[in-house]
Every structure is written in structure tokens, then in C-alpha cells.
C-alpha positions in Angstrom: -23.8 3.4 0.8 -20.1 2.5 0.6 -19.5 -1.2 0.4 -17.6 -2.3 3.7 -13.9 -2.5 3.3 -12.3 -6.2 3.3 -9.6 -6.6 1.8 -6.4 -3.9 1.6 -3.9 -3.3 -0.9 -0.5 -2.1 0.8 2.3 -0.8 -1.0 5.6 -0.2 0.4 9.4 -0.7 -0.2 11.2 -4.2 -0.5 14.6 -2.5 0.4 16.8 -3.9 2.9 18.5 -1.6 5.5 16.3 0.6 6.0 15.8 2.4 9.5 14.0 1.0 12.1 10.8 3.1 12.6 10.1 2.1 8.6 10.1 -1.3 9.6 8.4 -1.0 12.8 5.2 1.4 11.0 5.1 -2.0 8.6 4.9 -4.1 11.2 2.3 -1.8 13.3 0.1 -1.5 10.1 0.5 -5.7 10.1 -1.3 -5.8 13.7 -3.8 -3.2 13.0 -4.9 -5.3 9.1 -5.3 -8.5 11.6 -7.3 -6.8 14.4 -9.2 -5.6 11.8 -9.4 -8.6 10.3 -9.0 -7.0 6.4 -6.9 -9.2 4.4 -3.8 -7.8 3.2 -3.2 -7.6 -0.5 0.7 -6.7 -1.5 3.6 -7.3 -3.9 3.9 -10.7 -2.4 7.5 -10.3 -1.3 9.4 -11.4 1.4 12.0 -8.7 2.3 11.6 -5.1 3.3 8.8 -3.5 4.4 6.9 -5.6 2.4 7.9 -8.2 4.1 7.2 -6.9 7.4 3.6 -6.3 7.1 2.9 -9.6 5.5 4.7 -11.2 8.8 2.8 -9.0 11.3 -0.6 -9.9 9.8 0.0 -13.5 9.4 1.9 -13.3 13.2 -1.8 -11.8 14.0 -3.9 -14.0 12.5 -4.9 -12.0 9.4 -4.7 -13.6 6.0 -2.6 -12.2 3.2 -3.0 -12.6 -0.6 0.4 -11.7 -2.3 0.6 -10.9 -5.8 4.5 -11.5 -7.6 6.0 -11.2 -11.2 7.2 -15.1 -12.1 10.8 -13.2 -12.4 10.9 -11.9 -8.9 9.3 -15.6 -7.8 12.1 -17.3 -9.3 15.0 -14.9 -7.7 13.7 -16.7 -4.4 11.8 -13.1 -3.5 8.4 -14.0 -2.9 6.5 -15.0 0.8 5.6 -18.6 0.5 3.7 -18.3 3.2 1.2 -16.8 1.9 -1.9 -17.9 2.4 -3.0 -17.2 -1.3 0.1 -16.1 -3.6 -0.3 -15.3 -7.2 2.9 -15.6 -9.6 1.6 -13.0 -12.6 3.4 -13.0 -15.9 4.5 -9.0 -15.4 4.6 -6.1 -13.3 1.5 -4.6 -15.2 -0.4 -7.7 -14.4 0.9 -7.4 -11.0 0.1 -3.9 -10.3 -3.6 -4.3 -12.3 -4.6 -7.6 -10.1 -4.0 -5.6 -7.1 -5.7 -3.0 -7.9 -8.6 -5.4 -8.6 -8.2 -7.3 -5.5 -8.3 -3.9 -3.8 -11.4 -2.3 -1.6 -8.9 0.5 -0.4 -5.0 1.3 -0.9 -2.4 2.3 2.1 0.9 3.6 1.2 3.7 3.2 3.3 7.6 4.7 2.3 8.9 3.0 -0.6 11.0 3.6 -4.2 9.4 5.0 -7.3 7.9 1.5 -7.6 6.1 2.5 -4.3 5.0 6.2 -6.4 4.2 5.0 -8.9 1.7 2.5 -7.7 0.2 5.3 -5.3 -0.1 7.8 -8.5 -2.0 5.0 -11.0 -4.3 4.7 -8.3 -4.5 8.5 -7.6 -4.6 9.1 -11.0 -7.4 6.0 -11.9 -9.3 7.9 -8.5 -9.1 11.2 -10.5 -10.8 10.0 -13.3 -13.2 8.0 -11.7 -12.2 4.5 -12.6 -12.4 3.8 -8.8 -13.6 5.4 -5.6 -11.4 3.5 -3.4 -10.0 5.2 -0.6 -6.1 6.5 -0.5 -4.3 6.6 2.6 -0.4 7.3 2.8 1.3 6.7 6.3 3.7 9.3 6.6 6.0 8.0 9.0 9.3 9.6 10.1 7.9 12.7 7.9 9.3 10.7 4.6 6.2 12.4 2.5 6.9 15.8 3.6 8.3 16.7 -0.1 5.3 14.8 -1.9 3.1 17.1 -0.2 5.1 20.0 -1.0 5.3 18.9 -4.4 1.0 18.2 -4.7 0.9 21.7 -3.0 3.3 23.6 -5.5 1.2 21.9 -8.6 -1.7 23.1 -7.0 -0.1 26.5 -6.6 1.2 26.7 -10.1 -2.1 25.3 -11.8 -1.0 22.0 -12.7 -3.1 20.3 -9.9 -6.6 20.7 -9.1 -7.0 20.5 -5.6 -10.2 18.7 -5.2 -7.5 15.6 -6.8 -4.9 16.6 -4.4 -7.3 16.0 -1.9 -8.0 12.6 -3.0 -5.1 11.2 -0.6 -5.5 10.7 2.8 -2.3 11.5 4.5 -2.3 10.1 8.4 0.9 9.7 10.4 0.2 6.5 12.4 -0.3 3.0 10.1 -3.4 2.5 13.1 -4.8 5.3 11.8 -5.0 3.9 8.5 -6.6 1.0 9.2 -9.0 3.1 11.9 -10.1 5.5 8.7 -11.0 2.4 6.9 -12.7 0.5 9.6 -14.9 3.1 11.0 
């Protein structure tokens, strides 16, 4: 029997800018954590995407545990209003607490800080170091080409596609959260 789900790790993008339906899937998969009532687990920042999930589940009620380097704390980049937020040494420590924190990951668009999060865990998955679920939100398309690219390795030989089929692509964040809830 799977353990229920209760707390989620979310990665994303802290980039600025960005275009609107990015910001409005963060804030969408925000609601949907809090109705939930999973606690969100992220890289404890304050701008971005990341920023807009941690606002929509605190606006809802949920409870968010963010995880920052002490260098990104100190550039004045980190949500104080956390309800727990942990200032780690590195971005190794960062990434590993998460990942312990963790009962299931979403990915929303991001950076290759955003990949490469989303790989460690596909790859840890792979090999069995965990058997937490993978979900990616593929809003506004913006993993068309990683799925093109998991498809070519498969293709070519490089991928198996039992590990390929490790993530869970869905194209709502609700969805997400529905997957993980059910």
C-alpha cells in the first residue's frame, strides 16, 4: 500500500518577466496544494514562479516549508513568510533536503536549475532510491521538446522506456495535485 501523499516538493523558475499563463499555472497549482491540504515544499524563494505558488498556498490556507542556500537568503531572495523556512549551507544540501522532505515532486517550467532537479529525482526514481511520484505540468506546451528529446533517447537506445515512463506529464497544475490526491 502506498503511504498517502502529504507533503509536495515543487520546482519551478524564480525568473522575473515571465508570461502570464506561467505565473497564473503557479498560482493555480498554489490553490489546488491548499484544497488539498498537502504542504508545499520549494526552493524557498520569493520571486518567480516560485514565488507564486508559495503565495497562492499560503493565500489558501496551506502551509509551506521553504528550503534556501544562506547565499540566496542573504541577497534578500528568500519568503519570510514561510511558515517553516530552512537556510542550508548549499545548493546540494538544498536540493537533498527537499528531496527528503518530499512524498511526491511537481515540475512546473523553469531554467536548468528547474532540469536538473526534475532529472536527480528521475534519475534517483530510475534506480530505485525512491518511488515517489513525478508529475511535470506542461503548461503553454513549454515541455514539448523534453518529450521529444525522452522519445528520441528512447528511439536511439539511450533510454529505456519503462524510465521514460517514470514522469507523469499532465497539462493542468489541478491535475497534478488530483493524480496525487486520488
Amino acid at each position: 500500500m502506498t503511504p498517502p501523499i502529504r507533503r509536495v516538493t515543487v520546482y519551478c523558475a524564480s525568473s522575473r518577466n515571465l508570461d502570464r499563463a506561467y505565473i497564473e499555472a503557479a498560482e493555480r497549482l498554489g490553490v489546488a496544494i491548499a484544497r488539498a491540504r498537502l504542504m508545499l515544499v520549494y526552493g524557498g524563494g520569493s520571486l518567480g514562479l516560485m514565488g507564486a505558488v508559495a503565495d497562492s498556498v499560503h493565500r489558501g490556507g496551506g502551509r509551506v516549508h521553504g528550503v534556501i542556500t544562506e547565499k540566496l537568503a542573504a541577497m534578500e531572495l528568500a519568503r519570510e513568510t514561510c511558515d517553516e523556512l530552512e537556510i542550508v549551507p548549499t545548493m546540494r544540501v538544498r536540493k537533498q533536503r527537499m528531496e527528503e522532505l518530499a512524498d511526491a515532486f511537481i515540475t512546473l517550467p523553469g531554467g536548468v536549475g528547474t532540469y536538473e532537479e526534475l532529472f536527480e529525482m528521475l534519475v534517483a526514481r530510475q534506480f530505485r532510491d525512491h518511488d515517489k511520484p513525478l508529475l511535470v505540468v506542461n503548461v503553454n506546451d513549454y515541455f514539448r521538446p523534453l518529450l521529444d528529446l525522452l522519445q528520441r533517447g528512447v528511439d536511439e537506445g539511450f533510454i529505456h522506456p519503462p524510465t521514460r515512463d517514470l514522469l507523469t506529464f499532465v497539462a493542468a497544475p489541478e491535475e497534478a495535485v488530483e493524480r496525487l490526491t486520488r
